[in-house]
C-alpha positions in Angstrom: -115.3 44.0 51.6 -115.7 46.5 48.2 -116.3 44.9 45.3 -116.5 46.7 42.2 -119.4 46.0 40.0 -119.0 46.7 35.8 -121.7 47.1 33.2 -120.6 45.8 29.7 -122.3 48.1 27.0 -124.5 46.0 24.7 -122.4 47.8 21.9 -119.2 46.4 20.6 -115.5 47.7 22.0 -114.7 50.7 21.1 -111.8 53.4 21.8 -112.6 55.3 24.8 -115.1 53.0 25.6 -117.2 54.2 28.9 -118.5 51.5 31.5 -120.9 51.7 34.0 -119.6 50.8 37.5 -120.1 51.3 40.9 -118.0 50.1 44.3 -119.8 48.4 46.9 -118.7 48.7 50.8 -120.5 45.7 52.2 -121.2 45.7 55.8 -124.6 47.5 56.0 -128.2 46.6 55.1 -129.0 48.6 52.1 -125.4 49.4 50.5 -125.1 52.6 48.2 -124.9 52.0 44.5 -123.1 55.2 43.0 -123.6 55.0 39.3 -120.5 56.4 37.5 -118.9 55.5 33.9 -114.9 56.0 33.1 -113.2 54.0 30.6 -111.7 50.8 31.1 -108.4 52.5 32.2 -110.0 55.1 34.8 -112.2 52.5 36.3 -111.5 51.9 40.2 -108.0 50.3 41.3 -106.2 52.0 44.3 -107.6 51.1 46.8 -108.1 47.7 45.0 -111.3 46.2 45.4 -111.8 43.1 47.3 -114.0 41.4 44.5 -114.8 42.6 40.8 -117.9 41.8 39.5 -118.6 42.2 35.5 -122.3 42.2 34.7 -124.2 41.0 31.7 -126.9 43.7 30.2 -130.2 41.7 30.1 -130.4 42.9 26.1 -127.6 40.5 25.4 -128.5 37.3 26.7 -131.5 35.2 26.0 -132.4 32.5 28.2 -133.1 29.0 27.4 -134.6 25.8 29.5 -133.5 22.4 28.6 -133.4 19.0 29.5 -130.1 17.0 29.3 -129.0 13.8 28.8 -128.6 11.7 32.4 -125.3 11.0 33.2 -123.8 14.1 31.9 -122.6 15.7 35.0 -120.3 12.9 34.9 -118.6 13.7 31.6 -117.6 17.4 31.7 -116.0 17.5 28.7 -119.4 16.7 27.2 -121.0 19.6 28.4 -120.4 22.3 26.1 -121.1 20.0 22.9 -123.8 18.3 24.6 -125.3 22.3 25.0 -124.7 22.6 21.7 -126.4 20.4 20.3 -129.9 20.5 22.5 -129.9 24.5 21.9 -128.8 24.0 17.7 -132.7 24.3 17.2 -133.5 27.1 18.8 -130.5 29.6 18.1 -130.6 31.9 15.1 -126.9 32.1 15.3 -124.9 29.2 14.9 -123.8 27.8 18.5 -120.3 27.3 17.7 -120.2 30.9 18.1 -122.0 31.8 21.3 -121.1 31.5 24.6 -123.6 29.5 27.3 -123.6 29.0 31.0 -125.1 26.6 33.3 -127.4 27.5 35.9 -125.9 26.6 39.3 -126.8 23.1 40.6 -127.8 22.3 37.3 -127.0 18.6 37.9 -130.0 17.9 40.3 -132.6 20.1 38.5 -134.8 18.3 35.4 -134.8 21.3 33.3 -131.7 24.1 34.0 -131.7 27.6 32.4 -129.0 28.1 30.3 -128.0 31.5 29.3 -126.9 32.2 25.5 -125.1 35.3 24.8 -122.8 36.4 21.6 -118.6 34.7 22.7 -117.3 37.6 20.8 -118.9 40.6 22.2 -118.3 38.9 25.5 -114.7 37.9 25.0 -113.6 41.7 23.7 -115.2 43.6 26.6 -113.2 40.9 28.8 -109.8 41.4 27.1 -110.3 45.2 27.0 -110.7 45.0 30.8 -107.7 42.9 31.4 -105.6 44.6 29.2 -106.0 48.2 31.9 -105.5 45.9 34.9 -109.0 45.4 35.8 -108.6 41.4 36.9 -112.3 40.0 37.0 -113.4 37.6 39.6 -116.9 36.9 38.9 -119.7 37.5 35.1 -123.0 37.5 36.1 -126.3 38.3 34.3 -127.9 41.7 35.4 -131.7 39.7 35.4 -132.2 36.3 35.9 -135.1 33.9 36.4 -136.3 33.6 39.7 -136.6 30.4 41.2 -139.6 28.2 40.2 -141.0 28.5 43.7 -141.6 31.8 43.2 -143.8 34.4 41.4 -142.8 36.6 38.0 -141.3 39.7 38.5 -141.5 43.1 36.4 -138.7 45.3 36.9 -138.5 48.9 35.4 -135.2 50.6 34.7 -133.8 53.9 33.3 -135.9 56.9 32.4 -139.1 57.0 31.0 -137.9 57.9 27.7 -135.0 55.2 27.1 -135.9 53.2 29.6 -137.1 48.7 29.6 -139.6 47.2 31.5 -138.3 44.1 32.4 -140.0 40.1 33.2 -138.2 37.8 35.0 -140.4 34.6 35.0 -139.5 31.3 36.4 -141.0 29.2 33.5 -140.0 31.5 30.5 -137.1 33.1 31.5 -136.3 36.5 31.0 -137.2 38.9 28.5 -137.8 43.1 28.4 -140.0 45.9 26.0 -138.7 49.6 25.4 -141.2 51.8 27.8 -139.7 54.9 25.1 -143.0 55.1 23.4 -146.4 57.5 22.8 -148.7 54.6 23.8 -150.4 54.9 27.1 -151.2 51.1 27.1 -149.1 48.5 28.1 -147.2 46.6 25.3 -147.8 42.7 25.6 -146.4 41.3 28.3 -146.6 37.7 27.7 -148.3 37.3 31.1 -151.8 36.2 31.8 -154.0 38.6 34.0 -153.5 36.3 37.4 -149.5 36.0 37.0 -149.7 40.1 36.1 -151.5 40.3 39.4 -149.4 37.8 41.8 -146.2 39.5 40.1 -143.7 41.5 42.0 -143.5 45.0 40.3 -140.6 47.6 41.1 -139.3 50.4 39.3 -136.8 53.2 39.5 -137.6 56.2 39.7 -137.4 57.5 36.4 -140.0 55.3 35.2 -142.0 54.3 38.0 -145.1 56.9 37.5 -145.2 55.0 33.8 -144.8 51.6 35.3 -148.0 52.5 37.6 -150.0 53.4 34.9 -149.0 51.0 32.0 -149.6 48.2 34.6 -152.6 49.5 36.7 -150.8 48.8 39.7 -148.6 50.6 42.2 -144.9 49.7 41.2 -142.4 49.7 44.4 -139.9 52.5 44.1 -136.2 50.7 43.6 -133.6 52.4 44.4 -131.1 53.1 40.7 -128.9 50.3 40.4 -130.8 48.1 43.2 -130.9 45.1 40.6 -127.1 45.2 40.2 -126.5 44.4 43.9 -129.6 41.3 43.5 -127.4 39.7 40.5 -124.8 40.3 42.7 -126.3 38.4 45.6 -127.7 35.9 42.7 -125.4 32.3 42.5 -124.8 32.8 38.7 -120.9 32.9 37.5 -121.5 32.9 33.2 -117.8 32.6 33.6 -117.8 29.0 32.4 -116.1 26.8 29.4 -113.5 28.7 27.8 -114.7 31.6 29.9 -113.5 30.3 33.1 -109.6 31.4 33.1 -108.7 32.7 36.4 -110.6 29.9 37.8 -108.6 29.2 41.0 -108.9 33.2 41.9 -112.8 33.2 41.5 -113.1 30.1 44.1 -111.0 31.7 46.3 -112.7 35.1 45.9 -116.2 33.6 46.2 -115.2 31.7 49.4 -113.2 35.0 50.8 -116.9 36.7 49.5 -119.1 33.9 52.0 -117.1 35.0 54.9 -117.3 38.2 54.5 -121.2 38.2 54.4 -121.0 35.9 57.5 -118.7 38.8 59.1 -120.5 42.1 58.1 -124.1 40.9 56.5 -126.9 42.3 58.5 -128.8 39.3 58.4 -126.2 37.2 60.0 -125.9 39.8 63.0 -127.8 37.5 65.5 -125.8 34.5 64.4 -122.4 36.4 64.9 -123.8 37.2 68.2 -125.2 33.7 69.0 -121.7 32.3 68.0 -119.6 34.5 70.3 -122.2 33.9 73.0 -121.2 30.5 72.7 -117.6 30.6 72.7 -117.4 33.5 75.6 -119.6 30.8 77.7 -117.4 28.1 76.4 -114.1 29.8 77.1 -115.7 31.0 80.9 -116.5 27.4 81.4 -112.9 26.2 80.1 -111.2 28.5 82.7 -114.0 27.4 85.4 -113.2 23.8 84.3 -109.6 24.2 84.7 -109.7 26.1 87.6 -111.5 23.7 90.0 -109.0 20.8 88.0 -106.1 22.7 89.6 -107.9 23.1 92.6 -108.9 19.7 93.5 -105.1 18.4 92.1 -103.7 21.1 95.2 -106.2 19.3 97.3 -105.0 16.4 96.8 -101.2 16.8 96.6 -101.9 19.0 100.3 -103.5 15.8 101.8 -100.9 13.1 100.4 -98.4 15.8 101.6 -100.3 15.9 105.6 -100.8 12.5 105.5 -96.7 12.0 104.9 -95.8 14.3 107.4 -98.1 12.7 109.7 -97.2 8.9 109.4 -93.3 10.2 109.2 -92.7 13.4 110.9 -88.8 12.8 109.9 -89.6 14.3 106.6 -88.7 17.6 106.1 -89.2 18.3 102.3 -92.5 17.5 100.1 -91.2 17.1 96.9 -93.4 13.9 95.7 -95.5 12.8 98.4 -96.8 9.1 97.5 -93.2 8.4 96.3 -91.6 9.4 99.2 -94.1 7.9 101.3 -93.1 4.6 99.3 -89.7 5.0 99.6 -90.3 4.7 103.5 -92.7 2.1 103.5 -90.1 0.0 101.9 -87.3 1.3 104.3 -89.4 -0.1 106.8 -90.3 -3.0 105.3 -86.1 -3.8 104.7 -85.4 -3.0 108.2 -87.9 -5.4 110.0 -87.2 -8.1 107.3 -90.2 -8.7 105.9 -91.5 -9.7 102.5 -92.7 -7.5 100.5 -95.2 -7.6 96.9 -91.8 -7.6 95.0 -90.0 -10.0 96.5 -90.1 -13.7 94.7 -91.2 -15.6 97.5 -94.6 -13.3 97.8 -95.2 -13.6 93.9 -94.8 -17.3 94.2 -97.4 -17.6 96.9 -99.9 -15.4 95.0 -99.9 -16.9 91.8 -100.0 -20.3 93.3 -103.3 -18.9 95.2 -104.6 -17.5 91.6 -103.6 -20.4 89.5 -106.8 -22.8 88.6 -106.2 -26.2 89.9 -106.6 -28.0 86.5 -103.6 -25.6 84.9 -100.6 -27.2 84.6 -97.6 -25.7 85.9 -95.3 -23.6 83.6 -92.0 -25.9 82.2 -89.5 -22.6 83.2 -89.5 -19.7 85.6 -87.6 -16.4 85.3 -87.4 -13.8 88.2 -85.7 -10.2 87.7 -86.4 -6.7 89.6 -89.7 -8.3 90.6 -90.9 -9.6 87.5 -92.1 -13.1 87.1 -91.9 -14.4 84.1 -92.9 -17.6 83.1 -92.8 -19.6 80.1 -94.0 -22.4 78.2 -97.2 -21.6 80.2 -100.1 -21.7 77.7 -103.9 -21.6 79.3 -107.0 -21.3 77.8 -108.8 -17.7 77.0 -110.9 -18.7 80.4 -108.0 -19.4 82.8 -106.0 -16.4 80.9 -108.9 -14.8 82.7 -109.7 -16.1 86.1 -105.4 -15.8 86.5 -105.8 -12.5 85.7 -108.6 -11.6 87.9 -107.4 -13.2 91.0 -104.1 -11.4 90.7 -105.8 -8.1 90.4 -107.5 -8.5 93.7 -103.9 -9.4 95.1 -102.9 -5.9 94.0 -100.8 -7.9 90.8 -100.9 -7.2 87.3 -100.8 -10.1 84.8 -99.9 -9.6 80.8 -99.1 -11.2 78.0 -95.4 -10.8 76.3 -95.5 -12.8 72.9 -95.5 -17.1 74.2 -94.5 -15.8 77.8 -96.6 -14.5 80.8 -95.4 -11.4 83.2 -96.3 -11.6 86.4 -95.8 -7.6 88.1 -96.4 -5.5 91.3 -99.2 -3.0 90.6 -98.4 0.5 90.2 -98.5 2.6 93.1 -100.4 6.2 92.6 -96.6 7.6 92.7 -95.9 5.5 89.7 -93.7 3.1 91.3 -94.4 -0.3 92.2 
């Protein structure tokens, strides 16, 4: 899958504005992030990407924890107001005028981040992308808090001239200093000496020499633009409240998104193999299964067939061998005038021998095409039974037809009686 990833300039829109961007090819373990800028009518669309991702600069958001009323996830047109109003406080602008997004899962944590950025700004970057065909799927921040199970985590980016260090901390949120300066020292962190130590410190290369020194402490090298594919990766979507037009298009995208990492993520390799593993052994088994089905059922329909052929050599064609072998059973049975299962006088005898002694007879009998019906006949739940039982033994079935009783032949495994 490619998915086109967009920077929005911190600055407002302006004519011939340039964007950061890069396409991603998923698929492999450590995909390539090509920095490039065009403006927002050169920006990649042929071939279309699968997925287009706009991301936040950390410089325009500020990040906010709060704790919100219970119940609320219950209400969602309470959200945004209910935001509002815990964040009026702390805002220097006035919240009517900023935009804010939910963490995700923010329902069943005690204290979500909520991230604050200016609606405006947002909102004309957005249109100006629409408005030369670039249709966006997905706005998420380029830093976010990590996860409160893990340490901080001090990113540098750009060149050591223009370039931020960055702190992602999972109590305080995110926030960044200019590394563009004379000083040889570190500027304040905000961090004491033992979460400095237990953070996670990359850099790019540009500025990780400086990083090293300002910190005291080897900074990982990070590939340029390696943070874009972690918010990628992250489960932020800032495109929420009046932001979230298009909805219907994102779900579908971040769904089509989940199945392609299942398909081409490296991590998911040994499951992919794992699962068709399985099904090859299932679908050998199947076939295995269905083979020796088949082969037992010719087993069967060979023997019925020898037996046939044995007991009445007359036969010359095997067409359905325990009907046929029925058919002369009762030929037989017809020519030497005996009774047979279906005939009225052998139901009469069996039933008499299956009836209970204290069961009084039925008022009115009814025999057609060997079916015994009788009604008027009403005996209790435990002569029901021992009727039924004793009839089963004499190869008879006994049922139920709303007041009456039917008294029929068994089935023979040709399906006639």
């Amino acid at each position: 899958m490619r998915t086109l990833i967009i920077q929005l300039p911190t600055g407002s829109v302006q004519p011939g504005q340039a964007y950061a961007h890069a396409v991603v090819a998923s698929g492999s373990a450590s995909p390539a992030v090509a920095l490039q800028w065009a403006v927002s009518t050169l920006l990649p669309t042929a071939p279309a990407p699968t997925e287009t991702v706009v991301l936040v600069p950390a410089l325009a958001l500020s990040w906010h924890r709060v704790t919100l009323p219970e119940g609320l996830a219950k209400q969602p047109a309470r959200w945004l107001p209910a935001l509002q109003g815990v964040l009026e406080d702390r805002l220097l602008d006035d919240p009517a005028q900023l935009h804010m997004a939910l963490q995700a899962g923010w329902a069943k944590l005690p204290q979500p981040w909520v991230a604050v950025c200016d609606r405006a700004w947002l909102s004309a970057h957005l249109q100006a992308l629409e408005q030369a065909g670039v249709q966006v799927h997905r706005i998420v921040p380029e830093l976010s808090p990590p996860s409160d199970a893990q340490s901080a985590a001090i990113t540098g980016l750009g060149d050591a001239d223009s370039g931020w260090l960055w702190v992602s901390h999972p109590q305080k949120g995110v926030w960044g200093q200019p590394l563009g300066t004379s000083s040889t020292q570190p500027l304040a962190l905000g961090l004491s000496s033992e979460e400095l130590q237990a953070a996670t410190v990359r850099a790019e290369p540009g500025v990780v020499e400086k990083v090293s020194r300002w910190l005291d402490t080897p900074a990982r090298l990070m590939p340029p633009g390696q943070h874009w594919l972690d918010a990628m990766s992250s489960d932020w979507d800032l495109a929420q409240f009046e932001m979230r037009a298009n909805a219907q298009t994102r779900r579908l995208k971040r769904l089509h998104r989940l199945l392609d990492t299942l398909q081409h993520s490296p991590a998911w390799r040994p499951a992919r193999w794992g699962l068709l593993v399985l099904l090859a052994t299932q679908l050998i088994g199947l076939n295995a299964w269905a083979w020796k089905t088949r082969a037992d059922w010719q087993a069967q329909q060979n023997n019925w067939a020898h037996i046939l052929r044995d007991t009445f050599p007359q036969t010359q064609v095997v067409v359905d061998a325990p009907l046929q072998m029925a058919q002369q059973v009762e030929r037989l049975r017809q020519g030497s005038g005996q009774l047979g299962a279906g005939d009225l006088e052998s139901m009469l005898a069996a039933l008499g021998q299956a009836l209970p002694p204290d069961l009084a007879a039925p008022r009115q009998w009814a025999y057609q095409n060997g079916q015994l019906r009788l009604q008027g006949f009403k005996p209790s739940a435990m002569q029901q039974q021992a009727v039924q039982q004793n009839l089963n033994k004499q190869a008879y079935q006994w049922r139920a037809d709303g007041d009456d009783w039917i008294m029929s032949v068994q089935p023979t495994p040709g399906g006639r009686p």
